[in-house]
N, C-alpha and C positions, 0 to 999 in steps of 0.2 A: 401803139395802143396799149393801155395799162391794164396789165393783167387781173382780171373778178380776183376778190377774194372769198377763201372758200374756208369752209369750218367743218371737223367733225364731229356731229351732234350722235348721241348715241337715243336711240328710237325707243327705249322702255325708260330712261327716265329725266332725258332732254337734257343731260350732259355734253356740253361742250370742250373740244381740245383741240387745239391746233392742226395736232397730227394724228393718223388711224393708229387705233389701240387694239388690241384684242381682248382684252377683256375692261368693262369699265371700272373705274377706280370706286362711284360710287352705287351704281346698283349692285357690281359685283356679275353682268350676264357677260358671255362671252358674243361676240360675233355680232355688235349692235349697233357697230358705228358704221352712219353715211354720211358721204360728202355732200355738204349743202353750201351753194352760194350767201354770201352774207348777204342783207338787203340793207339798203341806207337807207336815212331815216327817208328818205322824200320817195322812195317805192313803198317805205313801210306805211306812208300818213297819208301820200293822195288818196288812194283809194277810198271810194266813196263820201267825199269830202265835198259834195256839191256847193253846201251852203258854207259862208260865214260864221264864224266861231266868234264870240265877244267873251273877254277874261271876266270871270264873275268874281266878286268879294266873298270875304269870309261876313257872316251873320251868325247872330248867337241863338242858341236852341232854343233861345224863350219865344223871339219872333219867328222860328218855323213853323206857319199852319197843319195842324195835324187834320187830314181830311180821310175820313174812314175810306179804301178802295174797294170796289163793289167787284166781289169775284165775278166768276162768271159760272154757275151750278151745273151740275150735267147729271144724266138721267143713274149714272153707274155711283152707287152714295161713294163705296169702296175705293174708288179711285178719289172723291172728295176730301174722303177722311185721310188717303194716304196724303193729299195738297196742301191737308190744313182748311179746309172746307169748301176749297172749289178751285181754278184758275184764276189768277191774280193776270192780269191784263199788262203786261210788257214785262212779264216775268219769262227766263230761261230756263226749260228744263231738262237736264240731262236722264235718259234711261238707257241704261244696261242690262245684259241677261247673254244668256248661252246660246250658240244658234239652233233656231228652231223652237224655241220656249216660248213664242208667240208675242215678240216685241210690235211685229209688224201689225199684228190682227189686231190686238189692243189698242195702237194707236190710228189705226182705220175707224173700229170701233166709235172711240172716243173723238173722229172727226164726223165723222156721221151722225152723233146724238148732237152736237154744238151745230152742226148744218141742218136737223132737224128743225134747232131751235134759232131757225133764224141768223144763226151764225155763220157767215160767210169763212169758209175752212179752204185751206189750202196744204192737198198733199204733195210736196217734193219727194219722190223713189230715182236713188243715184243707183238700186239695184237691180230695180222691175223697169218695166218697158209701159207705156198705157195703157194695153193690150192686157200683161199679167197683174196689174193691179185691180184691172175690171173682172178677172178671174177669180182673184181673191172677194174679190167683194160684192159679185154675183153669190158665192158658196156663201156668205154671212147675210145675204138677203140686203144690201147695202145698194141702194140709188135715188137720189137725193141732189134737186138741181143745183144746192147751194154747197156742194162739194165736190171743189175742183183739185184734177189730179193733173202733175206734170213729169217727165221723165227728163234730170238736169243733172251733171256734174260739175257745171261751169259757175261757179257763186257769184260772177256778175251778172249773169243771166237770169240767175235764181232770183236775186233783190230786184235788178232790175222787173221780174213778172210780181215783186211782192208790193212794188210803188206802182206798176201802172193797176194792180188789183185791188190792193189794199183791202187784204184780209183782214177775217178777226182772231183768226188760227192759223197757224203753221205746223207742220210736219216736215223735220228733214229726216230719212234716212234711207242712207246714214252719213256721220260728219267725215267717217272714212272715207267716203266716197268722191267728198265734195273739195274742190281744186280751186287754187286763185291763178290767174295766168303771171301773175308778177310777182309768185314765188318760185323758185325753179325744181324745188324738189316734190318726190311723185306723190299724188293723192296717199292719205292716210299717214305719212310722213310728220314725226315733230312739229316741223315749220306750218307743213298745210294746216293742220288740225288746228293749232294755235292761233296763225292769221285767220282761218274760216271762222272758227267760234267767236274770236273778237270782233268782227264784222257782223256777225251774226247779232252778238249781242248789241251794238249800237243801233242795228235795225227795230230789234226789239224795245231798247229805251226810250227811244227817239220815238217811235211811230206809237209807241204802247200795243206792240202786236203781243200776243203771249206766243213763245217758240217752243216748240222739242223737239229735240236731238238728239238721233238714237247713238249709244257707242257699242263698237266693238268690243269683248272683252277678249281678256287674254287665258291661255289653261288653268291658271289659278283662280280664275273668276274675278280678277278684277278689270275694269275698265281700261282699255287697252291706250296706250300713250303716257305722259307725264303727267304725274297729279296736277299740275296745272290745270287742265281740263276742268277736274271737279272743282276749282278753286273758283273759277271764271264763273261758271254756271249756277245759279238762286237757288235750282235743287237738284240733287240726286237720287233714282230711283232705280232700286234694283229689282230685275224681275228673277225670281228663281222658280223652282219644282226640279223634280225628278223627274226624267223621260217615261219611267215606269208609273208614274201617279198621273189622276188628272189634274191637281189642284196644283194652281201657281200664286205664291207669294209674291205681292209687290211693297217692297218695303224704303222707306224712307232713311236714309243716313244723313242727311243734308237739305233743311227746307230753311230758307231766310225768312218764310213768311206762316209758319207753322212750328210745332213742334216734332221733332227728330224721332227716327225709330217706330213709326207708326208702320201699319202693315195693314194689306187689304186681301182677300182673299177670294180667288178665282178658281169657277171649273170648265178646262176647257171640254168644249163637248164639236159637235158637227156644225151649229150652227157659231159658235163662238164663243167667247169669254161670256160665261155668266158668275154674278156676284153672289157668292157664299153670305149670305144674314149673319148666320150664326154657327161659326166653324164648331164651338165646344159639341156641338153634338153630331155634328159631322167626323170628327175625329175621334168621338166615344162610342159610336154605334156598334163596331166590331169588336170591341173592346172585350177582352178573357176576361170571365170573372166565374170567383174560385180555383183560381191555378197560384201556385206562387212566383214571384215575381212578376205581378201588377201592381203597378200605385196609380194614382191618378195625382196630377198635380195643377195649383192653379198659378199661369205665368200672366206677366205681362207683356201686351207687346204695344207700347206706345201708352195711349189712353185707354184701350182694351183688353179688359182678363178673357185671360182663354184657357178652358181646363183642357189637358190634354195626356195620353196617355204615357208611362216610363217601365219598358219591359228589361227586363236582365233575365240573363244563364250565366249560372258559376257551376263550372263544372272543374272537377280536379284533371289537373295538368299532366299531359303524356310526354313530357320534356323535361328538362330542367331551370328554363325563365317559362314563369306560366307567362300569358297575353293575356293585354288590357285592351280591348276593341270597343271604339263607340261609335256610332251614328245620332248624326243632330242635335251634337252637344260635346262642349271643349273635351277632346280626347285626355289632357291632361288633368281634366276633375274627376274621371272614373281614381286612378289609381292613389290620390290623394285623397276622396272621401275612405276609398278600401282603407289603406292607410290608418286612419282614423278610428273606422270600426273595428281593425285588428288590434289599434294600441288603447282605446276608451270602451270599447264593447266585449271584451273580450272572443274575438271572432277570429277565427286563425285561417287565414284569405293570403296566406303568402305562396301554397301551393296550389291555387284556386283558379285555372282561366275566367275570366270577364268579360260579357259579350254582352255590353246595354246599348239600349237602342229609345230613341222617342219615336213612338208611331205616327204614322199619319204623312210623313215625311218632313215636317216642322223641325225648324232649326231654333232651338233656345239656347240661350247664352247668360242667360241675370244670374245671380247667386242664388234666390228663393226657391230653387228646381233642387239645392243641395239636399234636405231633408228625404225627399220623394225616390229621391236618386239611393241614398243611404240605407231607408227604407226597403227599397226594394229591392239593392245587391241583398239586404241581412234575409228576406224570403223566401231568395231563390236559395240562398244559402243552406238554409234550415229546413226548406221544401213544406214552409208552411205559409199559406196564402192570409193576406191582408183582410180586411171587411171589404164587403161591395161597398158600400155607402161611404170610405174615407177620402176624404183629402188633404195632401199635404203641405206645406207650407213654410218656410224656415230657409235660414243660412246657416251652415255647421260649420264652424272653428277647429283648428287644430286644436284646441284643447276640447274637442267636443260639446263645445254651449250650443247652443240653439240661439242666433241672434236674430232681431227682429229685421220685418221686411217694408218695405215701405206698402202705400195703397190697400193693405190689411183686410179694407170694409168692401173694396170693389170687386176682391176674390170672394171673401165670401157669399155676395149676395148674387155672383156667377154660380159658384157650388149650390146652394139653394135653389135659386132658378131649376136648375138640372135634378133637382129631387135628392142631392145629396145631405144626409143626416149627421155627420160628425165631421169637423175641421181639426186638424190637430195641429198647432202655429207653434208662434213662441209665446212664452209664457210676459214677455215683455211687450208682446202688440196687445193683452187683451186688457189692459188699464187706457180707458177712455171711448171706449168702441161700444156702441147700443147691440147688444145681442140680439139677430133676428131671430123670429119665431119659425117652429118647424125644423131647430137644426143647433147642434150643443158643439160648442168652442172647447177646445184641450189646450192650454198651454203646459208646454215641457220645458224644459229650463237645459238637457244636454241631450246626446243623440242616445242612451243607455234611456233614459226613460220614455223618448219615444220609441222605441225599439221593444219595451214592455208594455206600452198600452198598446201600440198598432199590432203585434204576435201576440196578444196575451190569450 
């Protein structure tokens, strides 16, 4: 009898090697390789191969009918606007998040408003049992005849209940959980993950079911297995928060059928995920005003400005390397804006600890948050407080310019909205912008001059 052949794949970034390694050559973790049976191609392709396959030709783009797909809308906008305006019908979507950040209730949630609407939903839980599913969603007030729950690890069993139902939704979670019997290595495993989602998604193309499928993530908060994963899957969505806040971000990195980076915002409460309208003043309500070291700045996150708040403490240093500390925002742009303000502002922040923070628990990343940031280390510095009414605006250069930012007009007419009286940009976004009424435009041209009109 001729011996299986077997391969060591390593489980964080689906590297294979012949032989067990102890550390991998290309993610670099130690202790990651398992032995897995190789599958040949005729285990890899029966599977679910009912029908006849016919070879299709190549056809040129001019003769592809372009036919608009009719999402599918659901009562939560927040969750539309993260989709790109609704569920797209035999799309895959992958969601991730922390355990316990409320993956599960969300997409309970989101089966229950679709089975509301007449949408025949189907939950698969490889984690809950019937019993704890109907627990969950007794507490969210959720019972609705057209929302059916099943309790499945076996992914021939799963499609097998998805063609004799023939849903109009799907829920799996999670992909960890779910096993093929003619792979040989254990659920959540490289292999399994890989063959389940590929199966998964032909069910979805083929039938036009729309899927999501929850992942695992790993202590660094990414999506647990080999980038494969998200490569396979139409979209990806991450759910974040802080355990200590209620409000959860779901934000978009990857939509084939939308635009990237969009964000929806969520407060989780008793009876469940409810959708924040209007974050900016959910996030300015508490807001210090007259302290130094407040700015307020306007971000974007996708299609949506959001003003939100940017606090610092410079306090002198009881050591000899002061510390650069940041929350919700690249730890590596506090000490390069300081930087800046020491060599262009004349500010002497070399023997200064740095303790900025964005409130609210919001995570920003764009460069336009530079000026705000700048801004308000120079306050705390000086211990003299901003105006109530500012907002900020800009990217700051090593040589300390103020460069322009993109979307220019859809910040300010958020600042406005919110009752704010002065924006202070760059001096290069206000050539061609209609100035609205109720609210006066600064452009600056380096970080010295706004640093003199915002303290003046």
């Amino acid at each position: 009898m001729a011996k299986k052949k077997t391969v060591f794949m390593c489980q964080e970034c689906g590297y294979e090697s012949p032989k067990w390694m102890g550390k991998c050559p290309a993610c670099h973790q130690w202790n990651t390789f398992v032995e897995e049976k190789l599958q040949t191609t005729k285990e890899r392709h029966t599977f679910g191969q009912q029908e006849s396959r016919t070879r299709r030709k190549p056809t040129t783009i001019s003769e592809v009918s372009m036919q608009d797909e009719k999402r599918i809308r659901i009562d939560m906008e927040e969750m539309n606007r993260v989709l790109g305006g609704g569920v797209v019908p035999g799309s895959l979507v992958l969601i991730g998040g922390d355990p316990g950040i409320g993956k599960s209730t969300l997409l309970l949630q989101l089966s229950s408003q679709l089975a509301a609407a007449k949408h025949a939903a189907l939950y698969i839980s490889g984690e809950e049992s019937e019993k704890q599913t109907k627990l969950r969603a007794s507490r969210l007030n959720i019972n609705n005849d057209s929302l059916y729950i099943l309790s499945e690890t076996n992914l021939e069993y799963v499609i097998d209940s998805i063609n004799e139902m023939n849903p109009d939704f799907v829920v799996i979670d999670s992909i960890q959980t779910i096993y093929l019997d003619t792979v040989t290595s254990a659920a959540g495993s490289v292999s399994q993950v890989r063959e389940c989602t590929s199966a998964l998604m032909k069910v979805a193309k083929t039938k036009g079911i729309p899927i999501f499928i929850v992942g695992h993530v790993t202590k660094e908060g990414a999506i647990a297995g080999p980038r494969l994963l998200e490569h396979m899957v139409d979209t990806v969505l991450y759910f974040e928060g802080e355990r200590h806040h209620a409000f959860r971000i779901l934000r978009s990195v990857k939509n084939r059928f939308g635009s990237t980076h969009e964000m929806g915002i969520f407060e989780m409460k008793e009876e469940g995920l409810v959708e924040v309208s209007n974050p900016s003043e959910i996030f300015l309500e508490e807001r210090s005003q007259g302290i130094a070291g407040s700015t307020i700045v306007a971000s974007m996150e996708g299609t949506r400005p959001m003003l939100v708040e940017i606090q610092a403490l410079i306090s002198p240093t009881q050591f000899g390397n002061a510390r650069r500390m940041a929350t919700g925002l690249d730890h590596n742009r506090v000490p390069l804006l300081m930087a800046v303000l020491e060599k262009r502002a004349g500010l002497l922040l070399q023997n200064q600890d740095a303790y900025v923070k964005v409130a609210g628990g919001v995570k920003l990343d764009e460069p336009a948050i530079d000026l705000a940031v700048a801004v308000c280390i120079a306050s705390s510095f000086r211990d003299q407080p901003t105006q109530k009414d500012d907002v900020f605006i800009g990217e700051v250069g090593l040589t300390g310019e103020i460069r322009r930012v993109s979307r220019i007009e859809q910040r300010i007419k958020e600042a406005q909205k919110l009752g704010f009286k002065r924006v202070i940009l760059p001096n290069r976004n206000l050539s061609g912008i209609t100035k609205p009424d109720g609210i006066d435009l600064v452009g600056v041209d380096s970080v010295h001059d706004a640093l003199r009109i915002a303290l003046e």
